[in-house]
Structure formats: C-alpha cells, structure tokens
N, C-alpha and C positions, 0 to 999 in steps of 0.2 A: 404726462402731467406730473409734477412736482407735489412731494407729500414729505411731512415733513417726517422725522424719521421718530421724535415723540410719538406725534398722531399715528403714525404705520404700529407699531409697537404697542398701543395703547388700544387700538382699534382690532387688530389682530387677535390681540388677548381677548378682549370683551368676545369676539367670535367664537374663541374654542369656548369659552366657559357658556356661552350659551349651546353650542353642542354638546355639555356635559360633560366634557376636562374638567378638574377641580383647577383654582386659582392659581397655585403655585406652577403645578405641569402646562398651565396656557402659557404662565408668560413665560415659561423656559422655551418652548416651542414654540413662541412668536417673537423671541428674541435670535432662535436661532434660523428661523424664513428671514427677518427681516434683517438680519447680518449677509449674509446674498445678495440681497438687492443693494447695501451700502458696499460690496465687495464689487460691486459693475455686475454680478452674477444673477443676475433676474430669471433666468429657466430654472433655479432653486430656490428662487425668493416667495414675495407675494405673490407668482403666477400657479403656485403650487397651492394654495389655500383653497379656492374651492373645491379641489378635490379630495382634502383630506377632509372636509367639512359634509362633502358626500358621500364618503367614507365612513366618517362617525356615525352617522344620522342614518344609513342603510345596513350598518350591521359589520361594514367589514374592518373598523377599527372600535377597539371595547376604549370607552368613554372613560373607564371607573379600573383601567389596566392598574395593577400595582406589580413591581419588580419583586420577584419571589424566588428567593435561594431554594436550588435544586441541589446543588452541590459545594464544597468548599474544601480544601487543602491546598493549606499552606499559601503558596503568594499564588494559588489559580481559584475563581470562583465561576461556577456559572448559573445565569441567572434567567428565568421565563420570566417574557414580556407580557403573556397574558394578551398579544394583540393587542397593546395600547401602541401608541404613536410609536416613532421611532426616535425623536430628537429627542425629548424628555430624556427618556431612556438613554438613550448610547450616552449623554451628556453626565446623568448621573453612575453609568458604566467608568464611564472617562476617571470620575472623582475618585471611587473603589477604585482603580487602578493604580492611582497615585497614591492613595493610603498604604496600597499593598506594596508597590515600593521602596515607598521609607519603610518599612519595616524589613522586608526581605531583601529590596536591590533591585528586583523583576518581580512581573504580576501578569499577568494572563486573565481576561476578563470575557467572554463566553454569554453570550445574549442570545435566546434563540426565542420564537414567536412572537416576533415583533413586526414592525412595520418603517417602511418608507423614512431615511431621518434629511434627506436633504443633503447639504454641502457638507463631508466629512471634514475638509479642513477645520469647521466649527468647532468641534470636540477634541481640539488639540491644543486647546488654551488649557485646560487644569495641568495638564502636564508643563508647558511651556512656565504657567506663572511658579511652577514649582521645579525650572530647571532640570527639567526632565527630558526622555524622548521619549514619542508617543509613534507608534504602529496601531494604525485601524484599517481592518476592509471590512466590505459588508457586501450585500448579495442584493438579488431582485429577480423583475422575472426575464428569462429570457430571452436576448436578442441578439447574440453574436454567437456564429456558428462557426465549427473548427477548419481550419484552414483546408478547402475540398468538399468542406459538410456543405449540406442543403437544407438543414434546419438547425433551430436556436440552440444552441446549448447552455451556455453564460450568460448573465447579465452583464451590463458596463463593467462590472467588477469595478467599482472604486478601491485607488491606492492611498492613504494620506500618512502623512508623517511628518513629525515636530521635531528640530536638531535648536536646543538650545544655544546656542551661538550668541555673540554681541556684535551683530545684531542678529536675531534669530531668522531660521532659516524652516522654507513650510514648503513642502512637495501634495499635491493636490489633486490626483488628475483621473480620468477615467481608463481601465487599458482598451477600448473599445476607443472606435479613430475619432470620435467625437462623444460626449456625453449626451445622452437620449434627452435631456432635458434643455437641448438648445434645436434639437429638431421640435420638439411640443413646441417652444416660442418660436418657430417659424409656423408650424401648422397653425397655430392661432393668428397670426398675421395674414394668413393664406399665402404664404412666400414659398420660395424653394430653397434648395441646400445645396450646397457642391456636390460635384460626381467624387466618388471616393467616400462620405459618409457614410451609406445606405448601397445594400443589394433585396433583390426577389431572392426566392428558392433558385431562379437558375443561376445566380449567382449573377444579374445582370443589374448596373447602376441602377436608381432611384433619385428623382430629385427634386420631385414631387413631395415637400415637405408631410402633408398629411397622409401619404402613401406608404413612405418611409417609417412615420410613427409606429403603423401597425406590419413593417417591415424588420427585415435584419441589420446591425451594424457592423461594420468592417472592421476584424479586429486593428488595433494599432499597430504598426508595423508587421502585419501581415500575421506569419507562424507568431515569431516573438508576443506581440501582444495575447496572441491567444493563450500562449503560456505563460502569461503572468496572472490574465483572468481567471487558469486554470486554478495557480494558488492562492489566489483569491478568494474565490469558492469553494477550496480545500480548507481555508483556514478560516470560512466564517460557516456558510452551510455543512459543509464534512466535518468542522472540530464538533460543532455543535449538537448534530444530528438532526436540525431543521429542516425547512423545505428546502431540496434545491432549487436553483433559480427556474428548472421546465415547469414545477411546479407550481412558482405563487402569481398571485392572480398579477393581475394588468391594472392600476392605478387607472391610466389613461382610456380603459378600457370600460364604457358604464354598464357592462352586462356583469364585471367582476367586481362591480361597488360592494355587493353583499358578503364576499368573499373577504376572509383572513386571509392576507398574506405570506403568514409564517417566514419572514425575512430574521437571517441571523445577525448580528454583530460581535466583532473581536478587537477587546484592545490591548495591546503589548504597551508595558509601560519598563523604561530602563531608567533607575538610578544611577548619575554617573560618578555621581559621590562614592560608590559601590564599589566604582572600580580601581578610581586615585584621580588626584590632583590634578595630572595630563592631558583627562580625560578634556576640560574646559579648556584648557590652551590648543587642543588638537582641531578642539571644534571654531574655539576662534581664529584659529590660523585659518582656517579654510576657509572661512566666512570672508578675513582680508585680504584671500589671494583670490578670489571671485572678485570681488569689487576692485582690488589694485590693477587686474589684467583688462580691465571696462567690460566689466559682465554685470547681469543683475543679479541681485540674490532672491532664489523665487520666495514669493509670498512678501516681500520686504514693504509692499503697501498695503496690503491688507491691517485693518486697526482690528483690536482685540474685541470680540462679541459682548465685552462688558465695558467698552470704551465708544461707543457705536456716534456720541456726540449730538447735534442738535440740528443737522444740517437737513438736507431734502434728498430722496431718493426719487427716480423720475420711474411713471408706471404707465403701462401702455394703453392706451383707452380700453381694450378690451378687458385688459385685468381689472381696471378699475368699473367696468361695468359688470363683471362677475360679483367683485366686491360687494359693490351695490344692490347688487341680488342677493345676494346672504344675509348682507344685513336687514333690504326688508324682510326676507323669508324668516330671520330669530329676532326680530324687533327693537332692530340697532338702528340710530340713526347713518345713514350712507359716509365713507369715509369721504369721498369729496362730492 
C-alpha cells in the first residue's frame, strides 16, 4: 500500500512521542526509519517501529535517554546513551564528529548503551554535507558465528562509509551474507530465504525465513567476512567497553522486550581539507573512473535523509496493520 512519505513521517513521529521520546528525538528517529523505506530498504524502515514501540513501552528502551559525556580529549569524545534509541543518538554522534573535525582534522566519537539505530548509511549525511568522510560500525546481538564455530558470536556487524566525491560515494552493507533485517521482512510474509543466508548450530542451511530469525548468519565471504565483523565489534563494542554482541538482548525476540540492549556506536570523522587540496581531486577522479568504465557508484541513488520529498513509499499490509495497532493502542488515528 502507498503512503505518502509526509504522512509516514508525520505519523511515525506522533508514535514515538506518544511512547514518551520528547518531540525533537521522535522526529530525528522517524526521519531516519522512514529514509529506508524511501531508500527501497523496508527491513529497516517502518517495519521496524513496532518493535521499538514495544521496546519503549516494556522497559527495554529509556524514553527520557539523554546523551551524557563520560569522557573527552581532544578530537575523541565518548558518550552514554542511557538506553535511549539509537538513531537519535548515532545521528547526533554523527554532528560531534564533524565539529570535531573542523577543528582537529579527525574525531573519533564512542557511543556505548544505546540501542538499535537502523540503516547506518543514514548517519553519514552530516559528514557528507560537510565534505567530509565518515566511518561508522556499530554492534547488536548475536548471530554470526566464526568460521567452524557452532554458536553466535558477532552481530551483522554493519560497515558504512561517506567518500565525499562529485558525485558522492556511500558504502552500506552488513559483513554477515545478508542483513538480519531482510530475513524479519521475509518471516513477516511467512516466505523463505535462499540457502547460503542462514545455518543451525550444525552448521546446516536454513530457509525457513522464521527459523532463520532465531538462527545463525553466514558470515560474508566465509573467513573474510567474519574478520571484518571481527573489527567491527572491536571498534564499536571493544573501543567502548559496552555489551558485546553475545550479550544484548534480541529486538526480534518479545521475551527480551524488557531488556537494554547496551548496543555501542562509533564514528570516525576525516577532514580532507586537513590533509591538501589533492585530497578532492583524488576522490573525484575515482568517482569518474567508476562511472567512465560503466560501473555504478554505490549509494549514487540514495537522496539525502533531509531531502526525502513528497512522494509515496509502498508498505506491506502486515506493516501497516501493526501500524494500526500502535496507533489504536496510543490513541493515534490509524496511518491508512
């Protein structure tokens, strides 16, 4: 069903703030679900609200989170989420990182007890409108195991990263062979997955979408991927000192509704003003020898999280009947 991306946005917001988000933090965080769903990316879009909304409402996300310096020197700061959301947060991470740039060159930004923020590429626009490049990972719980292991060790281990280019350039992706949040949008269809997503403990396919959920994922390219998710979780859980991923609860999971997550975030922010003038023609050359040789340049369709426009984003009947239950259950009128 087609929703218009005003009304997604508008409608979204009104929900966190009747979960007890203040005004300002809802609509940063239904700006950044609803940039997913206008990115074609729906298993980080609106299909992920009612679980942060059963998350608020049971204990396992604090409503009234405020970002609190624990630490700070020079261009590195690190900040406690206090278990509020995650998008807010890494988003307003993202900003500090860019201040600390222009000041220093590089910045280092350290988020620990926080929660779930969605599509990392989101958070790489402060940097981008500021000609920047931006490095983020961030953790979660659980579900790719080392290459021979028989249990989780890693989360997806999200990678993202902004190369300011003309035209810019956005790397996206999970190192786990698929991101957990396109199996949840098959289990909610009741579909299945390809073999190669998901194993058991004996290390034996899955493909059985709702099976898989509360299964393992294959890292990305086998060893490789497992060592990327490795530094991954070195550089957001290990710099931090947060949970690792064995630790935090399961979103997907309603016995862990009650349950903080203690999820970290980290963002690397580089000035390239900092280094010389080359620094921009290095980047734009490569951006026009990807496109001269007939390649894409990744992320080159993706619109900016504050350009998101007036169109329609299409939502699957079940999302939008979850919707419709939040909204009767906080005294919303139903989005469609």
């Amino acid at each position: 069903m087609g929703i218009s991306t005003v009304r997604a946005l508008a409608h979204a917001t009104s929900l966190l703030v009747k979960a007890g988000v203040n005004e300002i933090n809802s609509a940063k965080t239904a700006r950044a679900i609803v940039t997913s769903d206008v990115w074609g990316n729906p298993s980080h879009g609106l299909m992920r609200l009612p679980f942060y909304l059963q998350r608020l409402t049971q204990g396992g996300v604090n409503p009234k989170a405020e970002l609190k310096i624990v630490s700070e020197f020079g261009s590195t700061i690190s900040l406690d989420g206090q278990d509020g959301l995650g998008h807010w947060q890494l988003l307003d991470g993202a900003v500090i990182g860019v201040d600390k740039a222009k000041q220093h060159g590089i910045s280092l930004v350290s988020i620990s007890n926080s929660s779930h923020c969605g599509a990392l590429g989101v958070y790489l626009y402060p940097a981008l409108d500021a000609k920047m490049i931006s490095m983020i990972f961030t953790n979660g719980p659980a579900v790719m195991p080392a290459v021979g292991g028989n249990s989780p060790i890693l989360s997806t281990s999200p990678i993202a990263c902004a190369i300011p280019s003309n035209p810019s350039m956005i790397v996206d992706l999970s190192t786990s062979a698929v991101a957990r949040g396109k199996i949840a949008s098959a289990a909610k269809a009741g579909g299945s997955i390809p073999q190669g997503w998901a194993v058991d403990e004996k290390g034996e396919a899955i493909t059985d979408a709702k099976q898989a959920l509360m299964g393992m994922l294959a890292p990305l390219g086998g060893a490789k991927g497992f060592a990327l998710g490795l530094m991954v979780e070195s550089l957001s859980a290990g710099l931090s000192g947060g949970a690792l991923s064995r630790a935090v609860p399961d979103m997907f999971n309603p016995d862990d509704d009650k349950k903080v997550q203690g999820i970290s975030h980290t963002v690397i922010t580089i000035n390239p003003a900092s280094i010389g003038k080359d620094s921009k023609d290095g980047l734009d050359g490569l951006a026009a020898s990807i496109t001269a040789s007939g390649g894409r340049l990744p992320g080159s369709k993706r619109v900016s999280p504050n350009n998101l426009g007036s169109g329609e984003i299409t939502l699957a009947d079940a999302v939008i009947s979850d919707l419709n239950s939040w909204s009767q259950k906080l005294g919303l009128e139903n989005i469609s």
